[in-house]
MARDRENPA-745395 format. One record per atom (N, C-alpha, C): x, y, z; atom name. Coordinates in steps of 0.02 Angstrom, whole numbers, plus 50000, padded with zeros to 5 digits. Each point is the difference from the previous one (the first is absolute). Layout:
% MARDRENPA-745395
[[X; Y; Z]; 'CA'],
...
//
This chain:
% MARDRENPA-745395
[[57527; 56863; 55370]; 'N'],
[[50025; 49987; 49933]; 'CA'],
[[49945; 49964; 49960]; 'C'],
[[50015; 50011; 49938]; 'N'],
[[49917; 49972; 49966]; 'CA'],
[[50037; 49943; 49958]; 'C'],
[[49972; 49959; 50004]; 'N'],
[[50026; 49937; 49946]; 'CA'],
[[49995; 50004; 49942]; 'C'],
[[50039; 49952; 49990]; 'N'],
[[50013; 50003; 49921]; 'CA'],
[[49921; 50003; 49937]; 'C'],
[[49979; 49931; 50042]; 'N'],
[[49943; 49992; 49945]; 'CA'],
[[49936; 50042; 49996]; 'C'],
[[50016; 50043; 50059]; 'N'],
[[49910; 50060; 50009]; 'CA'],
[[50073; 50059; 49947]; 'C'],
[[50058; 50012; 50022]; 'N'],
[[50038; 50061; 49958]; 'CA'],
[[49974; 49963; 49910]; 'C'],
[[49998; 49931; 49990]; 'N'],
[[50006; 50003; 49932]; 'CA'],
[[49912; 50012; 49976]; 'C'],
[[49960; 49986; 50029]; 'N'],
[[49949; 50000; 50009]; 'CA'],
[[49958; 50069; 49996]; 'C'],
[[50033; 50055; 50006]; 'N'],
[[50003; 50065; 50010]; 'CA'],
[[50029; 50039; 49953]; 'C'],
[[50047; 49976; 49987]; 'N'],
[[50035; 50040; 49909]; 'CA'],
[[49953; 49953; 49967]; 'C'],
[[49978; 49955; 49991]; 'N'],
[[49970; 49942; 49963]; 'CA'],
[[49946; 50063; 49978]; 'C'],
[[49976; 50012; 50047]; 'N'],
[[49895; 50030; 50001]; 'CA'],
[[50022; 50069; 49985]; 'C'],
[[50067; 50051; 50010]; 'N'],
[[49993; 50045; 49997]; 'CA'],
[[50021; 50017; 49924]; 'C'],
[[50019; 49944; 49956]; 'N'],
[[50017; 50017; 49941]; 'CA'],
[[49942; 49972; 49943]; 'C'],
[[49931; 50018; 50043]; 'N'],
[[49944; 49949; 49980]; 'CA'],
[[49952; 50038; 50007]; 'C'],
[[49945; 49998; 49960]; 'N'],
[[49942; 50037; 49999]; 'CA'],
[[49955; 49930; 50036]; 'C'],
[[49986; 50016; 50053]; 'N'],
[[49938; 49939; 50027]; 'CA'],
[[49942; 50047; 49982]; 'C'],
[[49966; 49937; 49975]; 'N'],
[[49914; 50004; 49977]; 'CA'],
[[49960; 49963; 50080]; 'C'],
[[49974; 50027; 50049]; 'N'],
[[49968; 49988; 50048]; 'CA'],
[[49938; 49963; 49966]; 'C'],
[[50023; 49941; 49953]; 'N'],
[[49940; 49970; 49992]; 'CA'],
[[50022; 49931; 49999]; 'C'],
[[49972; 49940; 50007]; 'N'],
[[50017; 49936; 49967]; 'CA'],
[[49971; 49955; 49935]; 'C'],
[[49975; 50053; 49966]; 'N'],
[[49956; 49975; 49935]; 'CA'],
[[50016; 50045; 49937]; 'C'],
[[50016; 49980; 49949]; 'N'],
[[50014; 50025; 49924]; 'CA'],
[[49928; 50011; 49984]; 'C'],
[[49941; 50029; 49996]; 'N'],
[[49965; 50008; 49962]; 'CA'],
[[49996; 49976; 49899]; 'C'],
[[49939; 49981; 49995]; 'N'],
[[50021; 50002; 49909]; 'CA'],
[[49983; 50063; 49970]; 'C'],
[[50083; 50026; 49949]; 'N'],
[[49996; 50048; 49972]; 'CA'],
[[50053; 50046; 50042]; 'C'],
[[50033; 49983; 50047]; 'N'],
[[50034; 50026; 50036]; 'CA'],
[[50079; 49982; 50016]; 'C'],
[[50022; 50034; 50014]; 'N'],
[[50089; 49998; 49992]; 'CA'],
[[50061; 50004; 50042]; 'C'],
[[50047; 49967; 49999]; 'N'],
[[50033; 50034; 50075]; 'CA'],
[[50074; 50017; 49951]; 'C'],
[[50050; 50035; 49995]; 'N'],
[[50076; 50004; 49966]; 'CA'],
[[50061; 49969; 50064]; 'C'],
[[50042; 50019; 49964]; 'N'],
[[50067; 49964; 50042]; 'CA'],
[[49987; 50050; 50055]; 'C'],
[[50054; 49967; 50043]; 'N'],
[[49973; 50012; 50086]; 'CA'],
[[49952; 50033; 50008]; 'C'],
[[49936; 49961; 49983]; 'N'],
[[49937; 50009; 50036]; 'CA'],
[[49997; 49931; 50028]; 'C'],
[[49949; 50004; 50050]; 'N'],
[[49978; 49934; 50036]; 'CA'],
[[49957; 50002; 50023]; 'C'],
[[49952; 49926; 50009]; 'N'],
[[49937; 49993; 50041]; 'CA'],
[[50028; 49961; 50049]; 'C'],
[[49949; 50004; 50043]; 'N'],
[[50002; 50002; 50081]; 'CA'],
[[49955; 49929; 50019]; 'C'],
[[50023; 49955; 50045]; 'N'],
[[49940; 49942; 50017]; 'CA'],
[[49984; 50040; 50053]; 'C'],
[[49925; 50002; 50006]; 'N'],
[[49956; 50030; 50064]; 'CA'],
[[50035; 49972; 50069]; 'C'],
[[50025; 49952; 50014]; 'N'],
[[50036; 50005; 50047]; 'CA'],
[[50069; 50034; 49988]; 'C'],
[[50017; 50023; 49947]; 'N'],
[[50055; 50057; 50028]; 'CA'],
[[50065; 49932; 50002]; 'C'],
[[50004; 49941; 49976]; 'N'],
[[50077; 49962; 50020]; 'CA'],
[[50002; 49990; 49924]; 'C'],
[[49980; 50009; 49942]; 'N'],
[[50023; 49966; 49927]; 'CA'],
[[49998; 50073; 49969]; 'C'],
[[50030; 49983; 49937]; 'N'],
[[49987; 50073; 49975]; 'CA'],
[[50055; 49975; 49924]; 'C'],
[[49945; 50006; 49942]; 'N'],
[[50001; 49997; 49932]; 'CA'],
[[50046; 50067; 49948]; 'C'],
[[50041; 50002; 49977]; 'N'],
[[50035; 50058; 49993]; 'CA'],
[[50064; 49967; 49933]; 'C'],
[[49941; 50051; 49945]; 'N'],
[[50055; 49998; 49924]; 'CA'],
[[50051; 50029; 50037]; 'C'],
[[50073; 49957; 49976]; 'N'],
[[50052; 50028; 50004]; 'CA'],
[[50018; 50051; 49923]; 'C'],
[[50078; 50009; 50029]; 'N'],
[[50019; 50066; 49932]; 'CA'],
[[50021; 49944; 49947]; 'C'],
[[50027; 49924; 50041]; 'N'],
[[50028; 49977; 49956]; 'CA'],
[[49956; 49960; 49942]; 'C'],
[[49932; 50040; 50016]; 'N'],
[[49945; 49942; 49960]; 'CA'],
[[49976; 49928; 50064]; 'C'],
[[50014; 50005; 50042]; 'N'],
[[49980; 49942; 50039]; 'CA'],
[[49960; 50018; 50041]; 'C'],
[[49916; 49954; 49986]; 'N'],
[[49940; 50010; 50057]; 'CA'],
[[50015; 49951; 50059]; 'C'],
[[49997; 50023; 50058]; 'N'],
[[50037; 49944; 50021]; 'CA'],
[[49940; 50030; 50096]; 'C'],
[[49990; 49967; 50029]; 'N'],
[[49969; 49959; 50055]; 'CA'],
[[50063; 50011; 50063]; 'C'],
[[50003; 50040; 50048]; 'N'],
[[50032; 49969; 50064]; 'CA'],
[[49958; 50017; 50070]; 'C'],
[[50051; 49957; 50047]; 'N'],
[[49958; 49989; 50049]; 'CA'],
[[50038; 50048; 50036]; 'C'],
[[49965; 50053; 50048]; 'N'],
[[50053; 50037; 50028]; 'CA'],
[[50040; 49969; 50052]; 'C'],
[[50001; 49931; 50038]; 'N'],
[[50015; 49965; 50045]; 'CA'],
[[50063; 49991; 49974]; 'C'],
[[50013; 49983; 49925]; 'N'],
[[50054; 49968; 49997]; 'CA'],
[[50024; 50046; 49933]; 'C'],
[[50017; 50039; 49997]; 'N'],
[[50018; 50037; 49935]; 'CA'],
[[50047; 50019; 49962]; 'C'],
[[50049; 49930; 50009]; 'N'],
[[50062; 50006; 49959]; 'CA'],
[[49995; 49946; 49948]; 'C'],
[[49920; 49964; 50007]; 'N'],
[[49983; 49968; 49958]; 'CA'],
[[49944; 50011; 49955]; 'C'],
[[49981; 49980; 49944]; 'N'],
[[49934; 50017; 49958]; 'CA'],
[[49933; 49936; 50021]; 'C'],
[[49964; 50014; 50022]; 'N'],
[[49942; 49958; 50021]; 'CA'],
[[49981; 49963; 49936]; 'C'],
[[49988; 50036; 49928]; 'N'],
[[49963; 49992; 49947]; 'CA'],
[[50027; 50045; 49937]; 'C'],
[[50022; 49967; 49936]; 'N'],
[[50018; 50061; 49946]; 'CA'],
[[49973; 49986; 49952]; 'C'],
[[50013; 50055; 49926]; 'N'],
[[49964; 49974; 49965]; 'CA'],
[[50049; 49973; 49957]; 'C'],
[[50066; 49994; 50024]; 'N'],
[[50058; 49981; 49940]; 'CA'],
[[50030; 50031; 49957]; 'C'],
[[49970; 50078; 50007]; 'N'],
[[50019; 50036; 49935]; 'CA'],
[[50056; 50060; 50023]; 'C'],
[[50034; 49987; 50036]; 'N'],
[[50065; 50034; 50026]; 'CA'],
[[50017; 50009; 49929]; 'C'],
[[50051; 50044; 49985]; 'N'],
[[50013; 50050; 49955]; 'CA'],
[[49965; 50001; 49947]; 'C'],
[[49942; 49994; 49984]; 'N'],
[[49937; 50009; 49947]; 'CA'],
[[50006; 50099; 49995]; 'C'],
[[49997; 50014; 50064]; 'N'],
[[50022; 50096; 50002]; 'CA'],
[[49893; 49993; 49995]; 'C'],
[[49971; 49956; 50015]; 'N'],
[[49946; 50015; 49997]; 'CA'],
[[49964; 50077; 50051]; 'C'],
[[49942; 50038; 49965]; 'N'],
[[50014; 50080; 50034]; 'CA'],
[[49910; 49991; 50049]; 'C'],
[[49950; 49978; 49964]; 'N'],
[[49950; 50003; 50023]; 'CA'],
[[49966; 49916; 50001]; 'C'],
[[49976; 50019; 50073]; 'N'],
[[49942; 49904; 49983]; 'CA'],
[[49913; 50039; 49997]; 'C'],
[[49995; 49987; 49957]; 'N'],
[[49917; 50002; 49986]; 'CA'],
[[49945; 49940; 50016]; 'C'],
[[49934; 50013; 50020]; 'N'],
[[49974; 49947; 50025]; 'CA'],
[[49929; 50030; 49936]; 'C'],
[[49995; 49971; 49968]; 'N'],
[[49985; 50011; 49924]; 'CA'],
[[49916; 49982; 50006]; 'C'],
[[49961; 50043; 49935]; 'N'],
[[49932; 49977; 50049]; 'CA'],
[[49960; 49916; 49952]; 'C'],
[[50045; 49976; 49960]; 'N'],
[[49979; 49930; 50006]; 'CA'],
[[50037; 49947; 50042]; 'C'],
[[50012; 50037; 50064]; 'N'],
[[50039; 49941; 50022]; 'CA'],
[[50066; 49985; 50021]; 'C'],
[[50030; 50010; 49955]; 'N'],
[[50097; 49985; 49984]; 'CA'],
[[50020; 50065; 50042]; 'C'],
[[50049; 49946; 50039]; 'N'],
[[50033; 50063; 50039]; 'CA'],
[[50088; 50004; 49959]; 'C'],
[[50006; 50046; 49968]; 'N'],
[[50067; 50006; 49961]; 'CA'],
[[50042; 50055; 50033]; 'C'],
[[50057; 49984; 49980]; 'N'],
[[50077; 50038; 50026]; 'CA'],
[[50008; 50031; 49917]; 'C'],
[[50014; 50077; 49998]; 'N'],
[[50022; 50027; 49957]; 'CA'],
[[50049; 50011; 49996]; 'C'],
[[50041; 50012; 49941]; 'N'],
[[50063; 50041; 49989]; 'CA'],
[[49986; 50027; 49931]; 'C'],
[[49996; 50064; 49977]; 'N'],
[[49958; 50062; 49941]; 'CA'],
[[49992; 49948; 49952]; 'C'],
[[49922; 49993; 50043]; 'N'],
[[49955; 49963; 49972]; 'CA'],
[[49970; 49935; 49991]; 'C'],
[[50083; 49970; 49985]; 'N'],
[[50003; 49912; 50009]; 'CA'],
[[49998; 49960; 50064]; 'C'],
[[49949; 49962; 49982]; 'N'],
[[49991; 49946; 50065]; 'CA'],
[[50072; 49970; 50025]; 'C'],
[[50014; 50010; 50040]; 'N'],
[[50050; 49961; 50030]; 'CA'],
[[49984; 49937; 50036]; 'C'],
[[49943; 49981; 50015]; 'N'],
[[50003; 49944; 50044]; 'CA'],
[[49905; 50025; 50019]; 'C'],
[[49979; 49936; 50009]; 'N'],
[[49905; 50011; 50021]; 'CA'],
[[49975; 49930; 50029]; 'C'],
[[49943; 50009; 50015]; 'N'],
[[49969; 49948; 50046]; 'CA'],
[[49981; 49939; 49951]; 'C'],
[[49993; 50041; 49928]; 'N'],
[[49954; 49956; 49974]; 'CA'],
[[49926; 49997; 49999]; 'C'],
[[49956; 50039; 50012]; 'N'],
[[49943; 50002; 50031]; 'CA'],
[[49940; 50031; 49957]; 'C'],
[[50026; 50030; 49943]; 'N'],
[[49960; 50027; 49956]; 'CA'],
[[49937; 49976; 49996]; 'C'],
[[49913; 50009; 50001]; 'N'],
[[49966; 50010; 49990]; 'CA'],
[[49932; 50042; 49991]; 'C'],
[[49965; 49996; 49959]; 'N'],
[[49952; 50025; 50003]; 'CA'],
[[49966; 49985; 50054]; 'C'],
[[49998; 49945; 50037]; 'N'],
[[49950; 49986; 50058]; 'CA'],
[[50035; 50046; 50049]; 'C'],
[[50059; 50031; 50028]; 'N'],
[[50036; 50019; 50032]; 'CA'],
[[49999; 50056; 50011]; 'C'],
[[49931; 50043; 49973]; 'N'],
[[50030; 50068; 50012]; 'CA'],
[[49999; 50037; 50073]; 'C'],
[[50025; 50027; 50036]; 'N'],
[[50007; 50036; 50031]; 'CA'],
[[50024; 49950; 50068]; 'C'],
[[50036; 49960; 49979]; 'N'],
[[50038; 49968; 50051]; 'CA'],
[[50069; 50042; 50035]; 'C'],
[[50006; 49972; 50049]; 'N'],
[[50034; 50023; 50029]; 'CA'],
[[50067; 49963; 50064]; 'C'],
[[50059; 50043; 49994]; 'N'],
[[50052; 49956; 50031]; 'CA'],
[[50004; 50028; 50075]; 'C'],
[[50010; 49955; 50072]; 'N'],
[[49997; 49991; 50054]; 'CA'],
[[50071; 49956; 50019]; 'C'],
[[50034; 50048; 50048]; 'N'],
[[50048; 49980; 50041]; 'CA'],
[[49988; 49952; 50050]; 'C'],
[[49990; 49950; 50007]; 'N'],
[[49984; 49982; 50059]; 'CA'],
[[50031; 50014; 50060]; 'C'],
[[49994; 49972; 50070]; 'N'],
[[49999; 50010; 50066]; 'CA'],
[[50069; 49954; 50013]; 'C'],
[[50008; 49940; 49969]; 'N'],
[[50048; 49926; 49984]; 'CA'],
[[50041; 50030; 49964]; 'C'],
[[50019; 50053; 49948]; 'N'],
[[50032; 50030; 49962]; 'CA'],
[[49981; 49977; 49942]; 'C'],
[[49949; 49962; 49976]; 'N'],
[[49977; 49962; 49948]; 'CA'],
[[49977; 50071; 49952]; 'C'],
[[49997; 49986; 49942]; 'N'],
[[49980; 50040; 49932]; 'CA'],
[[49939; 49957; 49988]; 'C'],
[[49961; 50039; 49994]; 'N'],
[[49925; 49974; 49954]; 'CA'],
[[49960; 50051; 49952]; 'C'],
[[49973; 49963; 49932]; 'N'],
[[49949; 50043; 49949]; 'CA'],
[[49944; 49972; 50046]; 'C'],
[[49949; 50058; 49992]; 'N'],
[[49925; 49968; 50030]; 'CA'],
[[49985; 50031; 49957]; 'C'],
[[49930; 49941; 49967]; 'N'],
[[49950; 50023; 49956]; 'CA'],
[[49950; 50039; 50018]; 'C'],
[[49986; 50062; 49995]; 'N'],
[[49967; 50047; 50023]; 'CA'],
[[49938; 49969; 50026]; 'C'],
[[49956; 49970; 49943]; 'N'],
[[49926; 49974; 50003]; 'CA'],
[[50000; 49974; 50061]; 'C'],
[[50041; 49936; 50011]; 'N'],
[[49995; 49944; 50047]; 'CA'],
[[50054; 49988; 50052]; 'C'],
[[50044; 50038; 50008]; 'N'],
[[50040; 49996; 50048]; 'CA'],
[[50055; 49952; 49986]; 'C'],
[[50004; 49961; 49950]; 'N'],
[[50024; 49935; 49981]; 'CA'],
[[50068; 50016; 49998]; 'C'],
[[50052; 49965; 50007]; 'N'],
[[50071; 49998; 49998]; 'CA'],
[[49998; 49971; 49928]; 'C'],
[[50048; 50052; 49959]; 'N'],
[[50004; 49981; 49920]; 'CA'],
[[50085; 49988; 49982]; 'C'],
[[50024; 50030; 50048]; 'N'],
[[50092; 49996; 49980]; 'CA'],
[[50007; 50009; 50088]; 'C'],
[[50064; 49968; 50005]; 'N'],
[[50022; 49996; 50084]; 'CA'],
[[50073; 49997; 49993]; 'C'],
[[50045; 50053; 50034]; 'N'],
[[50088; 49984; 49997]; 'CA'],
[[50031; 49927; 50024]; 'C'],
[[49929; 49973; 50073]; 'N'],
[[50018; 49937; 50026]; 'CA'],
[[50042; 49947; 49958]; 'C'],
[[50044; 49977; 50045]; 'N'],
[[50039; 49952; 49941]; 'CA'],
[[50009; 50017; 49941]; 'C'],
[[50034; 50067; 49970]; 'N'],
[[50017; 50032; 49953]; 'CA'],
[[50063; 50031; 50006]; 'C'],
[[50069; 49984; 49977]; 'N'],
[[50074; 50032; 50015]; 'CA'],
[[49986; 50020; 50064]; 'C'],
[[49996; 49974; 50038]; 'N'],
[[50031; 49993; 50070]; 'CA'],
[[50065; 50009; 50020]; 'C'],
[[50034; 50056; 50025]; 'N'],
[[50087; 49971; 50016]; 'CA'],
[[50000; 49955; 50049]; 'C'],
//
C-alpha cells in the first residue's frame, strides 16, 4: 500500500511541469504549475494556480516551507527579469517582487537552494543580493 504523503506527492508532480533545473536564469520564466527543483531533489519552488510561489520540502508536504503571500493574486508567470527583480505576473502587472531592480544587476540570477532557501546571485560576483531566509516563513 503506498502512503498517503508519497500518493499526495505524486498527483502533486503529476499535475506539474518540473523544470530539471534549480536556477531561474535572467530573462527567463517559469508559469503556474511549473517548478524548479533543489539539486538535491528534496525542495522544489512551484507558482501555484492560485497565484502563490511557494517553497516545499518534500519530507513534509502538507505544509509550505516558504511563500510569497500572494495566494489568490491568480498570479500566471514569475519572471527573473534582466535587471535583477524577480517579479510574479498577472497580464502584465507586478503582483509581488524582490525589489531588486538595478542597473548593476544585470544578468542575475535566482537559485533554489539545497536548505530550501531562495537566493538572487549577482552574476559578476556571486554575491547574495535578496535571500527568502527569514522572509514569511510559515
Amino acid at each position: 500500500m503506498i502512503n498517503l504523503k508519497y500518493s499526495l506527492l505524486l498527483l502533486l508532480i503529476s499535475a506539474t511541469t518540473i523544470l530539471a533545473r534549480s536556477v531561474l536564469e535572467s530573462g527567463a520564466d517559469i508559469g503556474n504549475e511549473e517548478m524548479l527543483v533543489s539539486d538535491n531533489n528534496r525542495y522544489f519552488l512551484r507558482l501555484e494556480k492560485s497565484g502563490d510561489l511557494a517553497v516545499y520540502d518534500k519530507k513534509d508536504m502538507k505544509k509550505k516551507f516558504w511563500s510569497s503571500k500572494t495566494e489568490g493574486s491568480e498570479s500566471k508567470m514569475l519572471y527573473m527579469q534582466g535587471d535583477g527583480n524577480l517579479v510574479l505576473y498577472k497580464q502584465g502587472q507586478a503582483m509581488w517582487h524582490t525589489d531588486t531592480a538595478s542597473r548593476y544587476n544585470r544578468g542575475d540570477y535566482l537559485k533554489l537552494e539545497n536548505d530550501g532557501t531562495l537566493n538572487i546571485y549577482h552574476k559578476s560576483t556571486d554575491d547574495v543580493i535578496w535571500t527568502s531566509k527569514d522572509r514569511f516563513y510559515y
